[in-house]
C-alpha positions as CSV (number, residue, x, y, z in Angstrom):
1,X,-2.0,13.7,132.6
2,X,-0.9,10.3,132.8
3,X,-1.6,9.4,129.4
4,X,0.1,12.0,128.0
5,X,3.1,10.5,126.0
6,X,4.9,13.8,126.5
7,X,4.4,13.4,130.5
8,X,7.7,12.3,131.9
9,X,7.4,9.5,134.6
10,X,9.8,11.9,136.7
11,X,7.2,15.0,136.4
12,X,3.8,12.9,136.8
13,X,5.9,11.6,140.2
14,X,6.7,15.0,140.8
15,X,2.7,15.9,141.2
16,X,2.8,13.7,144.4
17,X,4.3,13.7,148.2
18,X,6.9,11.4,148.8
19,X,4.1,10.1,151.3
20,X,1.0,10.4,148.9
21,X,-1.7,7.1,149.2
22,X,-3.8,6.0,146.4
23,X,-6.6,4.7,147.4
24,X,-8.9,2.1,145.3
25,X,-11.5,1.5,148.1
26,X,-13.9,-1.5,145.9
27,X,-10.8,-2.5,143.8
28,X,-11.4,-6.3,143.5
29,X,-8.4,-8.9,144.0
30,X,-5.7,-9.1,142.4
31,X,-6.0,-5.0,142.3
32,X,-4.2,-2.9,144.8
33,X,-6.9,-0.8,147.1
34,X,-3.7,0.8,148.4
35,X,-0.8,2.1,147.0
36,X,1.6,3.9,149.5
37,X,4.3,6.6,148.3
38,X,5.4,8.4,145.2
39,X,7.5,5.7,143.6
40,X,4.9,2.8,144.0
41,X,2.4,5.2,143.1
42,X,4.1,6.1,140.2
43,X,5.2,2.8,139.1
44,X,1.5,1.3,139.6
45,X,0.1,3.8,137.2
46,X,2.9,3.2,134.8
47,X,1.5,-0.4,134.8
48,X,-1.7,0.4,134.8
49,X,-1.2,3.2,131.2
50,X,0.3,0.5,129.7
51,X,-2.1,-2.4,130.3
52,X,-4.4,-0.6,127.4
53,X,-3.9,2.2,124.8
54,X,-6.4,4.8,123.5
55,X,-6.9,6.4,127.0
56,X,-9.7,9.2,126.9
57,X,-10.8,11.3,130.0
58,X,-13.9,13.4,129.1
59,X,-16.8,15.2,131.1
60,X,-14.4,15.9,134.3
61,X,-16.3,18.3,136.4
62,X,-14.4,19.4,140.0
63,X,-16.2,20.5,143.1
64,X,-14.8,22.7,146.0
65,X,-15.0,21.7,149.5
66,X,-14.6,24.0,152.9
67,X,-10.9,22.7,152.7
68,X,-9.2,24.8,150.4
69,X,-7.0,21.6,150.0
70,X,-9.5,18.9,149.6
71,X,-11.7,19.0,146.3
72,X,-13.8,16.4,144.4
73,X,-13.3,15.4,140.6
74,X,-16.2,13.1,138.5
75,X,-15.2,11.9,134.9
76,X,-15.5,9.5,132.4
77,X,-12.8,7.2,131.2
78,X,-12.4,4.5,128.4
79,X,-9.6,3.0,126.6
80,X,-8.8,-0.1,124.4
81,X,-7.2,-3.2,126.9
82,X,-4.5,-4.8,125.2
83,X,-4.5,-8.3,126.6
84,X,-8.3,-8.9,125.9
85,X,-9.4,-6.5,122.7
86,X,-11.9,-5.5,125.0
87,X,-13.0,-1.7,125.1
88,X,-13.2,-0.8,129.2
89,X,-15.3,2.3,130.1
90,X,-15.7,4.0,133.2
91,X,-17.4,6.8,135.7
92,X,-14.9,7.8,138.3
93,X,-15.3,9.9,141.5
94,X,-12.2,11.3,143.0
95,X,-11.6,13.3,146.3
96,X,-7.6,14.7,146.0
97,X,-6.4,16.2,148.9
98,X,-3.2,18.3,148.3
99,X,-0.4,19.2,150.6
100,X,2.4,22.0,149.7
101,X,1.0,21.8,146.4
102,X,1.3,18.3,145.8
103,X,-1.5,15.3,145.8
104,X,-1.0,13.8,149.4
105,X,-4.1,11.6,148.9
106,X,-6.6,10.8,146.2
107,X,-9.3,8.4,146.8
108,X,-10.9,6.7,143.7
109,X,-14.4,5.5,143.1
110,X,-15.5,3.3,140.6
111,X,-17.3,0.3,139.7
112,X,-15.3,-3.0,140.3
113,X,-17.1,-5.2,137.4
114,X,-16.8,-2.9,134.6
115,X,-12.8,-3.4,135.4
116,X,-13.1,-7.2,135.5
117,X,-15.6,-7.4,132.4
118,X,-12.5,-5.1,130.7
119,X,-9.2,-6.6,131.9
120,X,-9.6,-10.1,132.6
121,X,-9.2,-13.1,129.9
122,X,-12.3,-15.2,129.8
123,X,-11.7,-18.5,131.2
């Protein structure tokens, strides 16, 4: 949904508490592991969209848990980094837990090197 050019940033901050965390548990410096509340969360992914262009999110498959609010999302995820020409690709795992209807938490998995290969200049 972030990608979507017809996604305000006031309705994709709208999906989240005021006191939602983002988690990025392997995210290598300078990356944020942790970003706390609906406006950093909101501004970090704005950041993030527009750090490359061609975004694509394919093969998401979304598993239930005992929690009715806690469920489990695996995708794929590629997109064209502007800064380097470089095409980054992805395999994400996600656990979202909702409160009131709104993401509260969501916890990202993925692999640190395919991020650095993707956004970082050579030297």
């Amino acid at each position: 949904m972030f990608t979507d050019p017809a996604m305000t940033r006031e309705a994709y901050a709208n999906l989240w508490t005021a006191d939602a965390v983002h988690e990025y548990p392997f995210a290598p410096a300078p990356y944020a592991s942790q970003i706390a509340g609906r406006d950093a969360i909101t501004e970090y992914i704005a950041y993030v969209t527009q750090s490359a262009t061609n975004w694509s999110f394919t093969n998401l498959v979304f598993s239930a848990t005992a929690d009715p609010d806690t469920v489990f999302v695996e995708f794929e995820g590629s997109a064209l980094v502007t800064t380097t020409g470089k095409k980054y690709q992805q395999i994400y795992m996600g656990r979202i837990t909702l409160r009131e209807g709104k993401i509260a938490n969501y916890r990202e998995l993925w692999n640190p090197a395919w991020i650095l290969d993707a956004f970082v200049p050579a030297a």
